[in-house]
BAPAFI-442192 format. One record per residue (C-alpha): residue in one letter; x, y negated, z. Coordinates in Angstrom, 2 decimals, always signed. Each point is the difference from the previous one (the first is absolute). Example, Ala and Ser with C-alpha at 12.3 -4.5 7.8 and 13.67 -1.06 7.14 Angstrom:
A/+12.30/+4.50/+7.80
S/+1.37/-3.44/-0.66
***
This chain:
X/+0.00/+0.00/+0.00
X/+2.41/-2.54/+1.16
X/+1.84/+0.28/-3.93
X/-3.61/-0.69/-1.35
X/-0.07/-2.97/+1.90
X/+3.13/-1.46/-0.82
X/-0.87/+0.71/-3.85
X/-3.37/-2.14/+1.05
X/+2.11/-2.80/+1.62
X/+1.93/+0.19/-3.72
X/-3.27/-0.08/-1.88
X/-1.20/-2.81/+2.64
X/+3.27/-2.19/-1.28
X/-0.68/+0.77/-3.62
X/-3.41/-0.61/-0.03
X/+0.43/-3.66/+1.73
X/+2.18/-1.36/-2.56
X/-2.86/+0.20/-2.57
X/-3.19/-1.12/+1.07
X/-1.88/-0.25/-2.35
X/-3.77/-1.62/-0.23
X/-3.48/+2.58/-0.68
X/+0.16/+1.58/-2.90
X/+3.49/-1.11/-1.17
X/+1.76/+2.69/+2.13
X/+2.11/+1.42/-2.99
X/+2.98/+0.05/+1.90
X/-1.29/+1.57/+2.92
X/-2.00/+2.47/-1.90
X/+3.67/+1.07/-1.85
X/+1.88/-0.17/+3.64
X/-2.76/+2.39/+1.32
X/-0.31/+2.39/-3.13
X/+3.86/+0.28/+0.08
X/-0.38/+1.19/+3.18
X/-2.12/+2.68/+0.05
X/+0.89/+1.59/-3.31
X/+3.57/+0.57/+1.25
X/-1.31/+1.93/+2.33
X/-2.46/+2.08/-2.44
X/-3.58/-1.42/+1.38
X/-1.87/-0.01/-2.90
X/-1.56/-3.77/-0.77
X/-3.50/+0.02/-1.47
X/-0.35/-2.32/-2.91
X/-3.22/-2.67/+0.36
X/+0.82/-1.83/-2.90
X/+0.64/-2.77/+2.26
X/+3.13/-2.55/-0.14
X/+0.34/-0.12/+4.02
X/-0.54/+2.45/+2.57
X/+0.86/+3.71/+0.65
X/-1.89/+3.20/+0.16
X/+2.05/+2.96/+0.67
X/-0.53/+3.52/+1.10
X/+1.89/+2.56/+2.09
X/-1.24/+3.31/-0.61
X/+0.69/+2.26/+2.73
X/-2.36/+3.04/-1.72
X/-2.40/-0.70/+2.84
X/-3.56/+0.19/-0.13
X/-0.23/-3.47/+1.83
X/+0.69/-3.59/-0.91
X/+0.80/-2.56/+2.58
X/+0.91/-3.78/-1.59
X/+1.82/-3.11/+1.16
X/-0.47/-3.44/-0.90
X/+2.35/-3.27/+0.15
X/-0.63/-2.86/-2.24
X/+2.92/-1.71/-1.61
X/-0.81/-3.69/-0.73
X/+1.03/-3.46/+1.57
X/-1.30/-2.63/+0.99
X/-0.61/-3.11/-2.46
X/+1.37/-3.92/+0.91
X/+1.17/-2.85/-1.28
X/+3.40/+1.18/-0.24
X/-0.64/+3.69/-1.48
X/-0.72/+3.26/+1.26
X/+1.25/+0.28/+3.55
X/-0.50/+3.61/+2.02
X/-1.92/-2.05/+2.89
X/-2.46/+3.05/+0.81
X/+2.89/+3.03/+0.17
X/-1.03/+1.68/-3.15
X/+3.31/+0.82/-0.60
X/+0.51/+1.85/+3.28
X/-3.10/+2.32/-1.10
X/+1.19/+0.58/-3.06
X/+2.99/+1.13/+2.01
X/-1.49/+1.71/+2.54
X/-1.52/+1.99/-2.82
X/+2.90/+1.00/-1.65
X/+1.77/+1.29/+2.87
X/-3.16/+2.10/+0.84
X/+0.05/+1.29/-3.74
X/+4.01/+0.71/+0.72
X/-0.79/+2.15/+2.93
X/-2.86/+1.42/-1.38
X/+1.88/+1.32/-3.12
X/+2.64/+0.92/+2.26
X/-2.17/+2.38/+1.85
X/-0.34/+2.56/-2.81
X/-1.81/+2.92/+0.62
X/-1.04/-0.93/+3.65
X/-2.57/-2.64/-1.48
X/-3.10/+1.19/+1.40
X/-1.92/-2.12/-3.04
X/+0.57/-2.02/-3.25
X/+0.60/-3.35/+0.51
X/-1.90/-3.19/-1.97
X/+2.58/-3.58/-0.12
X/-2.22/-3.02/-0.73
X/+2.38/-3.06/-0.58
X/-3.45/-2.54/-0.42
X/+0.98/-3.24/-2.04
X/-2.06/-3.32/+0.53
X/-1.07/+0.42/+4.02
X/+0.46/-3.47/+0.27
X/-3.27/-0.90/-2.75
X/-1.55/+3.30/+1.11
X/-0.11/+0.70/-3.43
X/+2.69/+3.35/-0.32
X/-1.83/+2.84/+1.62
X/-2.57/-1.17/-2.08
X/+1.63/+0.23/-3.07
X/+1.69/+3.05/+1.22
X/-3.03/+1.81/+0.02
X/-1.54/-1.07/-3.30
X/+3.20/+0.92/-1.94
X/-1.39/+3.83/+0.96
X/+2.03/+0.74/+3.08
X/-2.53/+2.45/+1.25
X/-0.10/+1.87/-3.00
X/+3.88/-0.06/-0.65
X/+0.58/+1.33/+3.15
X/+0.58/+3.57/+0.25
X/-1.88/+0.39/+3.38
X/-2.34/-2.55/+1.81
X/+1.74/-0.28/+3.11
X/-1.81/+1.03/+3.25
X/+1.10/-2.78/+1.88
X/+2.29/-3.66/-0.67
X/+2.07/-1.93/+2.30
X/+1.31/-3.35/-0.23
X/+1.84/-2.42/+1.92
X/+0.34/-3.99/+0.48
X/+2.49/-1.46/+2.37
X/-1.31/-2.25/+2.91
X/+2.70/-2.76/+1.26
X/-2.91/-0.50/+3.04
X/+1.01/+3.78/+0.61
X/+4.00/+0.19/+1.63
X/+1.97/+2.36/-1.75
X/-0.39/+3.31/+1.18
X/-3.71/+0.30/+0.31
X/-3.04/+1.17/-1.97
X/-3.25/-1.30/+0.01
X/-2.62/+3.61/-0.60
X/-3.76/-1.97/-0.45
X/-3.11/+2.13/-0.35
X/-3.10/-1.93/-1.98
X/+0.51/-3.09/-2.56
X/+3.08/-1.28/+0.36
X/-0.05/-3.16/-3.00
X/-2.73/-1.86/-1.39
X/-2.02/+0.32/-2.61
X/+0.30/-3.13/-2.55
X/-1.52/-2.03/-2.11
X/+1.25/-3.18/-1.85
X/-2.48/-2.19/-1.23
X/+0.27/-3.29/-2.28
X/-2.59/-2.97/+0.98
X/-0.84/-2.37/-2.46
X/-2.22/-3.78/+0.55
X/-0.29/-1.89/-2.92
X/-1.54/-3.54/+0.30
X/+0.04/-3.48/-1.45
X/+3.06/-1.67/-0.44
X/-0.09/-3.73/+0.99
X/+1.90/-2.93/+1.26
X/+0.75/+0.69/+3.91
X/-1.21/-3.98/+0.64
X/-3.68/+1.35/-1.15
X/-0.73/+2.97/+1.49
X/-3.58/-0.13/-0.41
X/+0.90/+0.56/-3.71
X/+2.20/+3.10/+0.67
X/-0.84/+3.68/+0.91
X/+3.02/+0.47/+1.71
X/+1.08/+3.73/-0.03
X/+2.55/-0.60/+2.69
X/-2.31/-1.13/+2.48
X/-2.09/+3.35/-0.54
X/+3.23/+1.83/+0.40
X/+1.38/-1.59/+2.94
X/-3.76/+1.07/+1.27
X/-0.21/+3.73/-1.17
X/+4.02/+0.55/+1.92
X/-1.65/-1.28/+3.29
X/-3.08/+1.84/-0.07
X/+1.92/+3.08/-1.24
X/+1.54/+0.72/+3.27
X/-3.44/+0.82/+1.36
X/-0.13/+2.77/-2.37
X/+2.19/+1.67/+2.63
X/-0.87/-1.85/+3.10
X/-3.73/+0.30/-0.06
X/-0.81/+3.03/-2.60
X/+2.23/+2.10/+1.40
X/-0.04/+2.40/+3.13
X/+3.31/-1.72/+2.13
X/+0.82/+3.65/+0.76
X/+0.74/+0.48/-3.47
X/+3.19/-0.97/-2.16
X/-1.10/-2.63/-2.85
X/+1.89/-2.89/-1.58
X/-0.99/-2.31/-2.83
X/+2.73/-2.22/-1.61
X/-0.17/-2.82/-2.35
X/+3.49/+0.18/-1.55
X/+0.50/-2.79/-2.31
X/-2.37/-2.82/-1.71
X/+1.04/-1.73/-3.22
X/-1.62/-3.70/-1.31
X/+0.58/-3.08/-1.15
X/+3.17/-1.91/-1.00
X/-0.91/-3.51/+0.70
X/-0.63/-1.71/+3.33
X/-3.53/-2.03/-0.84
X/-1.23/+2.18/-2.09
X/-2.39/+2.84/+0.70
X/+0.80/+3.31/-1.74
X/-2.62/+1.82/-2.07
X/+1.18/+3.64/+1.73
X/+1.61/+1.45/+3.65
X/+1.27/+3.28/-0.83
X/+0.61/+1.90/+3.63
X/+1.69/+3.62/-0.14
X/+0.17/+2.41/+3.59
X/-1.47/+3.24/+0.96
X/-1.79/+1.71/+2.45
X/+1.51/+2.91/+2.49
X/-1.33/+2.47/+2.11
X/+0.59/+3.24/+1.31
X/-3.88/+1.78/-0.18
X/-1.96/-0.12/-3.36
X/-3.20/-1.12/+1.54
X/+1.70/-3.22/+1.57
X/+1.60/-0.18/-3.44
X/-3.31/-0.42/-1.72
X/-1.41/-2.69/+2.91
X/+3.48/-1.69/-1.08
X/-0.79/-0.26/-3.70
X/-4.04/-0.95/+0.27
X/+0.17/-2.69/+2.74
X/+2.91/-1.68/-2.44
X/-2.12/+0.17/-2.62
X/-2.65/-1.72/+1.82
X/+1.90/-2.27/+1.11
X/+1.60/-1.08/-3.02
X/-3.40/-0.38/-1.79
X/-2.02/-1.88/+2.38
X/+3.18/-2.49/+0.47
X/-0.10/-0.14/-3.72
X/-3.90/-1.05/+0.29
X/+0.48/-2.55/+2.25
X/+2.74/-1.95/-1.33
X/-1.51/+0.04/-3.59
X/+2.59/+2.35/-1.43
X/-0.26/+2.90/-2.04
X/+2.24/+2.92/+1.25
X/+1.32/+3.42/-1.32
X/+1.73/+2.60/+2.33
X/+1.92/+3.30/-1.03
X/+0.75/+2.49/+2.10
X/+2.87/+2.10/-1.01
X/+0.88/+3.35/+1.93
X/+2.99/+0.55/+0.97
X/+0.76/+3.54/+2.14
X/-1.87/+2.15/+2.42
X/+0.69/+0.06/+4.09
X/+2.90/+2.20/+0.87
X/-1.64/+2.59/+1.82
X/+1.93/+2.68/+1.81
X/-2.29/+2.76/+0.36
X/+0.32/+2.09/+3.58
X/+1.15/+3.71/-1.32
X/+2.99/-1.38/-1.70
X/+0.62/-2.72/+3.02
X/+0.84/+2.87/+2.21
X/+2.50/+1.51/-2.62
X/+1.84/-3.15/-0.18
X/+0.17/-0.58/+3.73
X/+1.69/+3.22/+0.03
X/+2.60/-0.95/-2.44
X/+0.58/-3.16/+1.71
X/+0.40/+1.23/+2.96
X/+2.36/+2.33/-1.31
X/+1.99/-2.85/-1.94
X/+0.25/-2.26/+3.52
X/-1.29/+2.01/+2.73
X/-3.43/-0.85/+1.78
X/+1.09/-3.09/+1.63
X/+0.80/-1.89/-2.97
X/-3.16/+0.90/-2.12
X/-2.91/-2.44/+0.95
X/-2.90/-0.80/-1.43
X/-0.63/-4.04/-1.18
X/-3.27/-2.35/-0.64
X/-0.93/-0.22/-3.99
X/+1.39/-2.66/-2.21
X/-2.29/-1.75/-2.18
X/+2.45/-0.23/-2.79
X/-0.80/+2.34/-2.76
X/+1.85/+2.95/-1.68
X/-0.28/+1.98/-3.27
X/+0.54/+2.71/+1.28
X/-3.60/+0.32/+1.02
X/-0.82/+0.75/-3.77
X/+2.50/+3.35/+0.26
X/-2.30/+0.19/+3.20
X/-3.25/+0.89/-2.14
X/+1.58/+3.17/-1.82
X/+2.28/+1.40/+2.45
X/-0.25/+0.50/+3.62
X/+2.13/-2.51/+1.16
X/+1.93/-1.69/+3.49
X/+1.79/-3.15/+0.33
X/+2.72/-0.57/+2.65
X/+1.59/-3.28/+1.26
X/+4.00/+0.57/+0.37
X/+1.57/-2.36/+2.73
X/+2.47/-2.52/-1.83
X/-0.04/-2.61/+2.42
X/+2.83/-1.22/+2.37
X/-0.60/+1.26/+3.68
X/-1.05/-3.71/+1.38
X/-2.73/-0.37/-2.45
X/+1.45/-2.65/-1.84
X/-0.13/+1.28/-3.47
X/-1.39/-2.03/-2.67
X/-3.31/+1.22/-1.52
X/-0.55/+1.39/-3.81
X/+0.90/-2.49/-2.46
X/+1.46/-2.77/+2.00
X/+3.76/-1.30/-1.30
X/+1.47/+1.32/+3.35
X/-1.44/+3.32/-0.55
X/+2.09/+3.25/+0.59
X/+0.04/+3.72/+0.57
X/+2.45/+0.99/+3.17
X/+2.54/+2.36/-0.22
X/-1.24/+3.06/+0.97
X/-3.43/+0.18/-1.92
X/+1.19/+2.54/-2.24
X/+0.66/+2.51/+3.20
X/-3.62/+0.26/+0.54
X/-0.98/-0.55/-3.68
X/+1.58/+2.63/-1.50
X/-0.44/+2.86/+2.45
X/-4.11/-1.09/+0.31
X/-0.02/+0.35/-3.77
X/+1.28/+3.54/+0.77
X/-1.82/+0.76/+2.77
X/-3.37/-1.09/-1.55
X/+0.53/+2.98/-2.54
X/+1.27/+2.53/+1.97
X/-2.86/+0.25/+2.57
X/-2.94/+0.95/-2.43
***
């Protein structure tokens, strides 16, 4: 194990010097493929430019599959690995190392997902209508993945029964009005004023249509009008989305928007046009497979350092894999021992020395107790 994980801490190295944005992992996707074919796992063609599907067949009558996703994040100044991607790419590849290296022993045949485009929650997606489940030589019983958590210290992993991430839908608001000279407003239907109304009243789509014992948040994101400063624009364009854990808050979450948006629209005199466009599923770790993954955690850290952890209503792609496969998503420690770790996606964020310990070995473990 311990020569799998320095091949992973290799890999980890490798893998930051290139990151590359969703979609436009080529480089990656070469680094990875490289990988595994020198050590004979078969890769699975999609027909896809990015991403990895490979297969170690162990002549077993079982499939068991692992996911990382591969992508980083987008800013101003380029792709920048500020969510760890790179380290579960890593973690990954050491797994597949010590996987191959197991030979006969291999109580099952192994499934690698290396998922491009987490970061649009587009890639498992795509993934899976490029005919993944019917290039696959055997639907895997059960899937694993991992995601690094710098609120986590090093050292520990987070086993959660029930949903996990939220559910998500974007949405795109639209008021158009009048435009008009901001001296003679009585001669304007000003969009912005119905837009500054619908983000105010929007936070009692949570507050007040929503049981307070349940996890909900509704976000406008951005709003775009106007380009001069006494002049009323004819449109407010606003962009968010709406998160939640359960799919029957979800749909409380979508309805009372609408409403909202509409009669704001009424009032102020402006016509309106909202579209709601889905994003991913909860992920939802389902109880059978919970206990399985407790078990390999515990045998990655020992009891004491596996713990369980409150949802996150950030959102994850791997929720689609969630609808085909049995599936179970663990939190890996990757925080410094004070707590002071940045979070996912800041500029300060890192992943501690030491992640790959657990990382690797989990991966392992996660296959080896079914």
């Amino acid at each position: 194990m311990l020569q799998s994980i320095k091949t992973a801490e290799s890999m980890a190295q490798a893998l930051s010097e290139v990151p590359e944005r969703s979609f436009g992992e080529y480089r990656t996707t070469e680094i990875i493929s490289q990988f595994l074919m020198e050590r004979k796992i078969r890769i699975i063609n999609l027909g896809m430019p990015t991403g990895v599907l490979a297969y170690l067949d162990a002549g077993r009558e079982t499939t068991v599959a692992l996911r990382a996703d591969i992508d980083a994040v987008e800013t101003d100044e380029g792709p920048k690995h500020l969510c760890g991607h790179n380290y579960h790419a890593a973690a990954l590849l050491g797994a597949a190392d010590m996987l191959k290296r197991m030979g006969d022993r291999l109580p099952c045949n192994v499934l690698f997902i290396f998922q491009p485009a987490e970061e649009t929650t587009e890639g498992a997606k795509a993934m899976l209508e490029h005919g993944m489940m019917k290039l696959i030589p055997q639907l895997p019983v059960r899937l694993f993945g991992i995601h690094n958590r710098p609120e986590i210290p090093v050292g520990r992993i987070a086993v959660h029964s029930g949903p996990l991430m939220a559910r998500k839908t974007n949405f795109i608001l639209t008021y158009k009005g009048k435009t008009g000279h901001g001296g003679m407003p009585q001669l304007c239907r000003d969009p912005i004023t119905a837009a500054a109304q619908f983000i105010t009243s929007a936070q009692t789509v949570v507050s007040r249509s929503v049981d307070p014992c349940e996890a909900a948040v509704f976000s406008v994101c951005s709003i775009h009008a106007g380009t001069e400063d006494n002049l009323a624009p004819e449109r407010v364009i606003m962009t968010g989305s709406a998160r939640s854990l359960e799919d029957t808050v979800h749909e409380i979450l979508l309805h009372r928007a609408e409403c909202i948006a509409k009669a704001t629209a009424e009032g102020m005199g402006v016509s309106w046009e909202l579209k709601w466009l889905p994003q991913v599923p909860s992920v939802v770790n389902k109880e059978g497979i919970t206990e399985l993954a407790r078990t390999a955690a515990v045998l990655t850290v020992g009891a004491d350092n596996v713990t369980d952890t409150n949802p996150c209503l950030g959102s994850e792609d791997f929720a689609v894999f969630g609808d085909h496969i049995s599936s179970f998503f663990y939190w890996v420690g990757s925080g410094k021992q004070d707590g002071t770790s940045a979070s996912w996606h800041n500029p300060r964020f890192t992943v501690e020395p030491g992640y790959l310990d657990a990382a690797v070995p989990l991966l392992v473990n996660s296959v080896l107790v079914g």
